[in-house]
DOFIKE-627999 format. One line per 10 residues: their letters; for each residue x, y, z of N, C-alpha, C, CB. Coordinates in pm, whole numbers, plus 50000, padded with zeros to 5 digits. Glycine has a CB too. Example, Ala and Ser with C-alpha at 12.3 -4.5 7.8 and 13.67 -1.06 7.14 Angstrom:
BEGIN
as = 51319/49431/50780/51230/49550/50780/51320/49670/50780/51131/49553/50905 ~ 51285/49775/50708/51367/49894/50714/51290/50003/50787/51408/49940/50572 .
This chain:
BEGIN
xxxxxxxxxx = 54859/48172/52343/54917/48062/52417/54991/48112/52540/55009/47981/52327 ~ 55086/48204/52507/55137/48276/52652/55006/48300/52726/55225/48436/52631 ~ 54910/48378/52726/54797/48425/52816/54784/48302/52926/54646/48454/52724 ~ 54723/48187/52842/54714/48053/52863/54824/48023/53000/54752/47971/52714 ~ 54909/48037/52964/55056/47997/53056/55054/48075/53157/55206/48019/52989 ~ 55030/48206/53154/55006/48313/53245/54899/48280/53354/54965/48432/53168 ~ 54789/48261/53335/54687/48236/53331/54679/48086/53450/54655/48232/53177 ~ 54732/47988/53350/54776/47906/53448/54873/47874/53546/54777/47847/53413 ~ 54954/47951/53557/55062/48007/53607/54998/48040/53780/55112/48148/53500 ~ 54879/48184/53711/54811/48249/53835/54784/48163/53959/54677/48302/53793 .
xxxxxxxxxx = 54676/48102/53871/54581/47947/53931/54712/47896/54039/54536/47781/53761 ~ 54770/47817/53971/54874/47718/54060/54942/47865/54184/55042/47622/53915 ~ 54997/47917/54165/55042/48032/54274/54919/48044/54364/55082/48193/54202 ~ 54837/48098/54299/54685/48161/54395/54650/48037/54512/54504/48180/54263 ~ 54643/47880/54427/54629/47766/54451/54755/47673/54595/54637/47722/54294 ~ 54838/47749/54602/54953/47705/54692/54932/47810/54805/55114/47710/54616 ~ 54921/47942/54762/54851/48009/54852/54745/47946/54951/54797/48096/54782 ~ 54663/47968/54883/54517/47920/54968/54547/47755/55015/54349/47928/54843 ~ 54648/47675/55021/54674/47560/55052/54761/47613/55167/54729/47467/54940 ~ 54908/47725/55159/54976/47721/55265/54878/47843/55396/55146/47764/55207 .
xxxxxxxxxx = 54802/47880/55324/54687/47919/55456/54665/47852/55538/54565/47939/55437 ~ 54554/47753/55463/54480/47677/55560/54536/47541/55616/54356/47650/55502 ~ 54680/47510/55536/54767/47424/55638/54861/47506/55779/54886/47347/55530 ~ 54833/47640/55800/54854/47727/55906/54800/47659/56021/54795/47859/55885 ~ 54834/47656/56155/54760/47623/56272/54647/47726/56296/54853/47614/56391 ~ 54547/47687/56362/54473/47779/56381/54496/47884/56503/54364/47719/56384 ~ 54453/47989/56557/54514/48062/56630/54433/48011/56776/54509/48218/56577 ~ 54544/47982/56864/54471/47971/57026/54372/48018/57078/54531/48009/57116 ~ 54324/47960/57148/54164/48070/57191/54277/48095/57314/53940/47977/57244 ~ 54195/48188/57408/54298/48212/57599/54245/48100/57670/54253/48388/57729 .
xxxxxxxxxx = 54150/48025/57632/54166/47862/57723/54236/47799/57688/54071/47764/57732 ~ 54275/47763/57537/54423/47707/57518/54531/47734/57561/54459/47710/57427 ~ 54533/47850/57578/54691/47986/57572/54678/47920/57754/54647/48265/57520 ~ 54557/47970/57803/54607/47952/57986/54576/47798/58047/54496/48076/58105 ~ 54526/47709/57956/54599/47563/57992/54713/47511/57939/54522/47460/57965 ~ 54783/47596/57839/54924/47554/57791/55007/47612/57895/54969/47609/57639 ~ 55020/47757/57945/55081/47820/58072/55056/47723/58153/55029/47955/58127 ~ 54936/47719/58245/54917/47669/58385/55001/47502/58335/54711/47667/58448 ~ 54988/47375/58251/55048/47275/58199/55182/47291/58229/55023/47261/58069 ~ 55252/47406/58174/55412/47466/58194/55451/47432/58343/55426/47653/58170 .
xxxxxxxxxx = 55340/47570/58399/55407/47557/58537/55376/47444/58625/55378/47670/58614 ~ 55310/47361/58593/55275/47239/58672/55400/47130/58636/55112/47177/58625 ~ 55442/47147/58527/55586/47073/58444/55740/47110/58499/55590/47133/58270 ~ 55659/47254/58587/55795/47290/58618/55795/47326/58780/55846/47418/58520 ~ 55662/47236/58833/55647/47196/58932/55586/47336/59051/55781/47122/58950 ~ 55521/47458/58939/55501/47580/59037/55330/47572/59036/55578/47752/58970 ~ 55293/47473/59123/55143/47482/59066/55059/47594/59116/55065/47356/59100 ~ 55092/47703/59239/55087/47763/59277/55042/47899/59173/55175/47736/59344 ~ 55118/47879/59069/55146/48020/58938/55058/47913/58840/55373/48073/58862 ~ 55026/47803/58835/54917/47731/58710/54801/47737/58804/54953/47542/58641 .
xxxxxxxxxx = 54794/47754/58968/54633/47812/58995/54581/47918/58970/54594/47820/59108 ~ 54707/48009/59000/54669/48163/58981/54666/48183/58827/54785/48274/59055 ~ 54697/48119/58727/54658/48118/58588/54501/48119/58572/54719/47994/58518 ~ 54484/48001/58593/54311/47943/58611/54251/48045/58641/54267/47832/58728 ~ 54296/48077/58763/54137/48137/58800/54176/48285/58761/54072/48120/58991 ~ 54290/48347/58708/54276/48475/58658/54189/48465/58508/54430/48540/58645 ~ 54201/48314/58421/54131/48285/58329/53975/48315/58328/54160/48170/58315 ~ 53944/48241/58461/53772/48255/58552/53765/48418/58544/53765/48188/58771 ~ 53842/48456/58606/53764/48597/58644/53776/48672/58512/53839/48695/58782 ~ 53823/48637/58414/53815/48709/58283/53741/48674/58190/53915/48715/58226 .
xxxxxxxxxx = 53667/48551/58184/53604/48495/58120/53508/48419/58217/53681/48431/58036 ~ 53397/48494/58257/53319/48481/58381/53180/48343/58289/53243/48690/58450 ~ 53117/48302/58331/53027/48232/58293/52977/48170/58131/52952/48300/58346 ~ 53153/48110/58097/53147/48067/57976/53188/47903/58031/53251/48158/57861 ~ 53165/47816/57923/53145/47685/57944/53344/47646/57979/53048/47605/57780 ~ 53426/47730/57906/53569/47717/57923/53580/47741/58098/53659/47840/57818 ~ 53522/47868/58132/53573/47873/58281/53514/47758/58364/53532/48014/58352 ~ 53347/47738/58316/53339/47597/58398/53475/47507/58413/53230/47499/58320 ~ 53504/47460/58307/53611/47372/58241/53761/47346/58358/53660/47466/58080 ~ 53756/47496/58378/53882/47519/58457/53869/47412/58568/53896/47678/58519 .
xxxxxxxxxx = 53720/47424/58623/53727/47317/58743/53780/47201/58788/53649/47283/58759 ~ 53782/47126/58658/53864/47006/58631/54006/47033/58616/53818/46938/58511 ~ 54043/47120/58567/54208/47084/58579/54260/47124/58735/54309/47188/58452 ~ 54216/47266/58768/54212/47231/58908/54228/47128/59022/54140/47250/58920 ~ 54137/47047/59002/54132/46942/59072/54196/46874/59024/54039/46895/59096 ~ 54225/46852/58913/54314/46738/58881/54449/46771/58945/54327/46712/58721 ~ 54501/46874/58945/54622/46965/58990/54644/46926/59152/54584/47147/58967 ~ 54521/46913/59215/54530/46876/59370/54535/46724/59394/54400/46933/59452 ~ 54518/46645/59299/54537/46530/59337/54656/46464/59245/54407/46463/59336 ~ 54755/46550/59208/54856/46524/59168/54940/46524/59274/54884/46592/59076 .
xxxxxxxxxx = 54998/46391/59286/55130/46352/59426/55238/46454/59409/55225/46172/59411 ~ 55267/46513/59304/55373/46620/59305/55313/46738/59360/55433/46652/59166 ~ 55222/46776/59382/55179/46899/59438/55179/46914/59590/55051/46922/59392 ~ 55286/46962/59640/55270/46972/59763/55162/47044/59835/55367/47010/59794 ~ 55112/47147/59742/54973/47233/59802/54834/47143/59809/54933/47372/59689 ~ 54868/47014/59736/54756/46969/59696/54718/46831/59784/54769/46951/59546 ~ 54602/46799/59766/54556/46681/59907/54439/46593/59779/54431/46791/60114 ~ 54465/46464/59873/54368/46333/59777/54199/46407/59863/54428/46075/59847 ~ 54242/46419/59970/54091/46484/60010/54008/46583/59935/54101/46553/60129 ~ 54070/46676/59905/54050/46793/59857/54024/46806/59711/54149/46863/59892 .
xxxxxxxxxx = 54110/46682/59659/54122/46667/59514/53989/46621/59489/54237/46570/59461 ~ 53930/46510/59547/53844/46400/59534/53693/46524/59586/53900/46233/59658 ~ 53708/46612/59689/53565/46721/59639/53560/46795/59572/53507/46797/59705 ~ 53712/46885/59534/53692/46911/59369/53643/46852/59270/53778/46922/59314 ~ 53686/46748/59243/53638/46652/59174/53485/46614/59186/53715/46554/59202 ~ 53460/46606/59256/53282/46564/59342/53221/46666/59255/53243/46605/59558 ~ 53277/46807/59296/53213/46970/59302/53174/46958/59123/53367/47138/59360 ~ 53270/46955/59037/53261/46967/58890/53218/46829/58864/53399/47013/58810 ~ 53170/46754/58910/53114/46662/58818/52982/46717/58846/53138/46499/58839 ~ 52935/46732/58961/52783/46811/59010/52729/46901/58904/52801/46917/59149 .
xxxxxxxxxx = 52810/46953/58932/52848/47147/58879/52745/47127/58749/53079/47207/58809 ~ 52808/47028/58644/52750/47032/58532/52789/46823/58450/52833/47200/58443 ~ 52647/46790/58406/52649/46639/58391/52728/46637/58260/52492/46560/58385 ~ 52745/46763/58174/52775/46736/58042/52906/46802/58041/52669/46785/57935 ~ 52990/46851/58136/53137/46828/58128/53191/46833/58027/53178/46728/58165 ~ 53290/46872/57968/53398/46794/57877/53484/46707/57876/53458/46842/57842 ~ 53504/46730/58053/53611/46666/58123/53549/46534/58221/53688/46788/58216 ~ 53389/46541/58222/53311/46368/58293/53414/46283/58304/53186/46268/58185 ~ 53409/46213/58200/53458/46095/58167/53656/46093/58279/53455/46101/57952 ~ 53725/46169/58228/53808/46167/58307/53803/46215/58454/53883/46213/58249 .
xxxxxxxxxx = 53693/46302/58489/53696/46309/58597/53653/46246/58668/53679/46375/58620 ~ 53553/46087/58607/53490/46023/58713/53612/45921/58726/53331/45961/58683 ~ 53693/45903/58628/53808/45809/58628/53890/45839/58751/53898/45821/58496 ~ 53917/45977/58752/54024/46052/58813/53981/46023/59023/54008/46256/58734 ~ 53873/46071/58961/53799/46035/59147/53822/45924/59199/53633/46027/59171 ~ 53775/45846/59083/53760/45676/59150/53944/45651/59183/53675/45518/58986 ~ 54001/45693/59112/54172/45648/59116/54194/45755/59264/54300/45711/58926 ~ 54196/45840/59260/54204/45871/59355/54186/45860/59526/54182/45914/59314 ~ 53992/45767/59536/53979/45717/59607/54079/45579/59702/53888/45714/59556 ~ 54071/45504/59543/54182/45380/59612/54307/45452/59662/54243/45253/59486 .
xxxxxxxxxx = 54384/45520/59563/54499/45589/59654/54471/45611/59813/54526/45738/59595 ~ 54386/45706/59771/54338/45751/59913/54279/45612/60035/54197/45865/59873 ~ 54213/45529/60019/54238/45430/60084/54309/45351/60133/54212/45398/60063 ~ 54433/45385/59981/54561/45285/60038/54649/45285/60142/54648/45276/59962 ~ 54605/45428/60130/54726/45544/60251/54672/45501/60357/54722/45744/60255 ~ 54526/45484/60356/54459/45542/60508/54433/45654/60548/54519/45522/60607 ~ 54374/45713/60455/54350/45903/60456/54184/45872/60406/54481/46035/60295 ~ 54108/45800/60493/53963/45799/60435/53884/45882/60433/53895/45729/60475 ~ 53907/46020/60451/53849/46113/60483/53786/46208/60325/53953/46180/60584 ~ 53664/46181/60356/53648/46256/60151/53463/46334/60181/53632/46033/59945 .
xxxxxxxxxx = 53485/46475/60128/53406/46518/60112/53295/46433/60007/53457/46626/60094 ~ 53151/46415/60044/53073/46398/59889/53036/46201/59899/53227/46458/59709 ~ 52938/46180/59842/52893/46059/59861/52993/45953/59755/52727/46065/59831 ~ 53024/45894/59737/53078/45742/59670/53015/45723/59560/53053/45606/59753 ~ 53073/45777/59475/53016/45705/59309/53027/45603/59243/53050/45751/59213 ~ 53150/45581/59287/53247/45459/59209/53131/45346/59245/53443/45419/59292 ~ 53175/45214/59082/53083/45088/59093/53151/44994/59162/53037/45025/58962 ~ 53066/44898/59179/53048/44782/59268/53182/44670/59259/52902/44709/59221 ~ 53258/44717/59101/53364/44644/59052/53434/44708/59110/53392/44625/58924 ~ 53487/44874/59117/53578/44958/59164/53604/44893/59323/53521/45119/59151 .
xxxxxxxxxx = 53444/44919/59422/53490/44895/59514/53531/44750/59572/53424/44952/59569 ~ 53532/44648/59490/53595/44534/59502/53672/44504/59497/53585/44478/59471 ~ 53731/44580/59386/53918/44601/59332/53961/44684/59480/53958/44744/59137 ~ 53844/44775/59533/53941/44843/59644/53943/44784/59772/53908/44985/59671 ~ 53888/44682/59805/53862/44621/59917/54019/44485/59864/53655/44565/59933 ~ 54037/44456/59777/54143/44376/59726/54279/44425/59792/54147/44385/59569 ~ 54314/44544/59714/54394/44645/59726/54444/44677/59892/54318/44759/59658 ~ 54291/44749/59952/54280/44773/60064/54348/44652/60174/54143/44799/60068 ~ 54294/44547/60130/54376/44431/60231/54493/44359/60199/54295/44321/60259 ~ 54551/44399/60060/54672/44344/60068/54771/44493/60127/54713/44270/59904 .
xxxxxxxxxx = 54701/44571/60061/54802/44675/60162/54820/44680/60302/54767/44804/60152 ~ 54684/44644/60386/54711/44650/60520/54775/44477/60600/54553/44708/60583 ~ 54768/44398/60508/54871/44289/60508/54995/44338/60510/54864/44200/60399 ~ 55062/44362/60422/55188/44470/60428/55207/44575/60535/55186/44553/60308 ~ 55138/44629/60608/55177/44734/60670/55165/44691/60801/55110/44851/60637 ~ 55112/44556/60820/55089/44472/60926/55258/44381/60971/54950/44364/60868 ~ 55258/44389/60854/55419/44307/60815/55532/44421/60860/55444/44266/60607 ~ 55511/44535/60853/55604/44657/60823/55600/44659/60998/55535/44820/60708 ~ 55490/44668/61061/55466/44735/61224/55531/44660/61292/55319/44743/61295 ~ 55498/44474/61232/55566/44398/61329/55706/44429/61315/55540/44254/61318 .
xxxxxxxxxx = 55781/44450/61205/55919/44448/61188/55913/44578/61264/55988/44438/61032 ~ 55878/44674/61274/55923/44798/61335/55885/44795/61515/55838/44932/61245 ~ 55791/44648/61569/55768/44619/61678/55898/44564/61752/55664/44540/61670 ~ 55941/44484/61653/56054/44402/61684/56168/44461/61704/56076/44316/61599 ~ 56216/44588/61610/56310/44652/61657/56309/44778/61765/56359/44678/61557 ~ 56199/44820/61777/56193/44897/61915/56197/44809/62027/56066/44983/61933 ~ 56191/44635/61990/56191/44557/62123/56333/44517/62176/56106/44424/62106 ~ 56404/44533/62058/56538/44513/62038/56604/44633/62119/56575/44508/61882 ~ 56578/44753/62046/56635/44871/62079/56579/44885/62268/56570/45003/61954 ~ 56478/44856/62300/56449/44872/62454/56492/44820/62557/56353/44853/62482 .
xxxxxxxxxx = 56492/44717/62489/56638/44598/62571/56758/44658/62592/56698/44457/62472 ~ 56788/44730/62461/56955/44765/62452/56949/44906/62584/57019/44837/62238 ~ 56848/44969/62574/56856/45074/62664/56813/45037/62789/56789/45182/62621 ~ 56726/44958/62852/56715/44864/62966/56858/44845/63003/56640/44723/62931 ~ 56942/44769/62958/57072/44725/62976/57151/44807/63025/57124/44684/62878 ~ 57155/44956/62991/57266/45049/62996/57198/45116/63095/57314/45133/62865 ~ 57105/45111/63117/57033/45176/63230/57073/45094/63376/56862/45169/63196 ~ 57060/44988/63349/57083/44830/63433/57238/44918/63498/57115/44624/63291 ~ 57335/44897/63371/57476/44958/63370/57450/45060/63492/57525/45036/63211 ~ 57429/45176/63442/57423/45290/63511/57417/45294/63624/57351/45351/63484 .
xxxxxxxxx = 57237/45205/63612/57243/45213/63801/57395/45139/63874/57080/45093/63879 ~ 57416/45046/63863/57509/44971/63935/57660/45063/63929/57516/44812/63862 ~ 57668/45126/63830/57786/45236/63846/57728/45336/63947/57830/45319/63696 ~ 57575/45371/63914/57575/45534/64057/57590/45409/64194/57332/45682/64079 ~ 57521/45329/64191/57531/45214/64374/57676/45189/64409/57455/45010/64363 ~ 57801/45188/64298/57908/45130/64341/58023/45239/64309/57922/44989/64275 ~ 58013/45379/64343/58084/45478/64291/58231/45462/64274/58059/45581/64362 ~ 58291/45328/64362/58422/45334/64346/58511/45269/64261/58457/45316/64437 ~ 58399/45210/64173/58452/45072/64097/58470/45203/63966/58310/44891/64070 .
């Protein structure tokens, strides 16, 4: 009967074992490890040190489906408004470049999202300038022609107000000019 107890004893130990194993995380691959870094420094606003992550990732891991991969965060990185290195132009042919690159992506799906969002931004501004032909559908560009004219309604609204006060302000300096002369014509007053 002790054996028995022993015995079962083993089992349950051996049994918690092999349970607190495989409830262990599994160990990072270096595409995890250098999109958790480059993530950091983009969090901590150095995207500069999360490019040079990437592509030290690329050149170490040359023609695996992960370095493709990199392409997309990349670009996503340039069309982030916090990136001062980074441009909606630039973002949006990155973006172009890796969807080309390869149709089966990991990252497609968000990157065709990412483009199209990007575009309207980029329209909204008035920065129409984009490497690469127009993907986005027929709904997108309707929503952006929407967009597009209530923004330039607004900025139509913004010029006149900023017409009006340089008309204001030109007057005021007309006037003192007016002043002036009649002080240099009448030196004694």
């Amino acid at each position: 009967m002790r054996g028995f107890y022993i015995v079962t004893a083993s089992l349950v130990l051996s049994a918690c074992a092999t349970v607190a194993t495989t409830m262990k995380s599994p160990a990072q691959t270096d595409f995890e490890r250098a999109l958790y870094y480059a993530r950091q420094n983009v969090d901590a606003g150095n995207y500069w040190a999360a490019d040079r992550l990437l592509d030290e990732f690329v050149r170490t891991h040359p023609d695996t489906r992960e370095s493709r991969e990199v392409a997309f965060w990349k670009a996503a990185y340039l069309v982030d408004p916090a990136n001062e290195r980074g441009s909606l132009g630039g973002g949006i042919a990155a973006l172009d470049a890796y969807l080309a690159a390869d149709t089966t992506g990991w990252y497609k799906n968000e990157a065709t999202l990412l483009r199209r969002t990007a575009l309207v931004a980029q329209s909204v501004s008035g920065n129409t300038t984009t490497a690469g032909a127009d993907t986005s559908s027929t709904t997108t560009k309707t929503d952006t022609v929407v967009v597009v004219r209530r923004s330039r309604d607004e900025e139509i609204a913004i010029l006149r107000d900023q017409l009006a006060k340089t008309k204001e302000e030109l007057a005021k300096v007309s006037a003192e000019l007016d002043r002036i002369k009649k002080r240099l014509a009448n030196p004694s007053n």
